[in-house]
C-alpha positions as CSV (number, residue, x, y, z in Angstrom):
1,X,35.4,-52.9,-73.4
2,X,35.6,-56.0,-71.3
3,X,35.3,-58.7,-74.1
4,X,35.5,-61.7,-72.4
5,X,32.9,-60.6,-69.5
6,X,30.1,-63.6,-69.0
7,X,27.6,-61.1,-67.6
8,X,27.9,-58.7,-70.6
9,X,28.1,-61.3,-73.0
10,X,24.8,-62.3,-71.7
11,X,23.4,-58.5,-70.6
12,X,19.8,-59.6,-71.9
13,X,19.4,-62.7,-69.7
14,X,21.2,-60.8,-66.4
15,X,18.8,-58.4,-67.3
16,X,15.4,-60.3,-67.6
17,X,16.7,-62.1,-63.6
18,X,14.3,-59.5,-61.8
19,X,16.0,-57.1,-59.1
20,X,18.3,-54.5,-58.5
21,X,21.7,-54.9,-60.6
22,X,22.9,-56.8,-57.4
23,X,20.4,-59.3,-57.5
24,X,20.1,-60.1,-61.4
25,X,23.8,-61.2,-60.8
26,X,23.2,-63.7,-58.4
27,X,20.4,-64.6,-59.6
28,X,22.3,-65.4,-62.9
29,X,25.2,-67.1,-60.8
30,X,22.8,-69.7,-59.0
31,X,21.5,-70.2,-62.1
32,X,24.4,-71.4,-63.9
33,X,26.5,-72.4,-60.9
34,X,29.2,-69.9,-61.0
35,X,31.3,-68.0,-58.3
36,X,31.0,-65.0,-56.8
37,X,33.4,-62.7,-59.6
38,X,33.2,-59.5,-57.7
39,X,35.7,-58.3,-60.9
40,X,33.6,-59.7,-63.6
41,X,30.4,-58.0,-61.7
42,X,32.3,-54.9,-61.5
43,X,33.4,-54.4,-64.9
44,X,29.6,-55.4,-66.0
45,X,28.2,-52.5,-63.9
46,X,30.7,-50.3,-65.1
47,X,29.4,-51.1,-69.1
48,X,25.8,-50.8,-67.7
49,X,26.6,-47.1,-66.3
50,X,28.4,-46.5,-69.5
51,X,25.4,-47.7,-71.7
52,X,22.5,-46.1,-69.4
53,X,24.3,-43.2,-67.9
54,X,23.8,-44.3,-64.5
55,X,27.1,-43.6,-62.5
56,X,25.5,-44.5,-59.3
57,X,25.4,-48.5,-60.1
58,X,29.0,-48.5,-59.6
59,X,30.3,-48.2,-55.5
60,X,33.4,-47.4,-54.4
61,X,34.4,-50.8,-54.1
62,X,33.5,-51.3,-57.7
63,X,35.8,-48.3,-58.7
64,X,39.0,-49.7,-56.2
65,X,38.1,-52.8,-58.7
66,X,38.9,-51.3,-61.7
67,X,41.0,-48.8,-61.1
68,X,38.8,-46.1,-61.7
C-alpha cells in the first residue's frame, strides 16, 4: 500500500515530531523542506488508520483524496 509514500517510508521519524497526526507532518515538512502533499499526507493517514485502527484520523477531505 502506497510504496513510494515519504511519510510512510519514514513512519518512525513522523512519528517521534510531537503532535497530533497534523502537526508531526509539518513538522516533518519544515524539517526537510518539502511541500505541502495534501495526497502524500492522505494516503499516510489512511496506513496509520489501517495499522492502529483509528478511522477517525482520516476527514472527509482525506477520503475525496483517495477515493475512498
Amino acid at each position: 500500500m502506497y510504496k513510494n509514500n515519504i511519510y510512510i517510508k519514514n513512519h518512525k521519524e513522523v512519528a517521534a515530531m510531537g503532535g497530533d497526526i497534523g502537526v508531526c507532518l509539518d513538522k516533518y515538512d519544515h524539517k526537510h523542506g518539502l511541500k505541502h502533499d495534501a495526497v502524500a499526507r492522505a494516503q499516510y493517514k489512511h496506513w496509520r488508520a489501517e495499522v492502529t485502527g483509528v478511522k477517525e484520523l482520516l476527514s472527509e477531505r482525506d477520503r475525496e483524496l483517495l477515493g475512498l
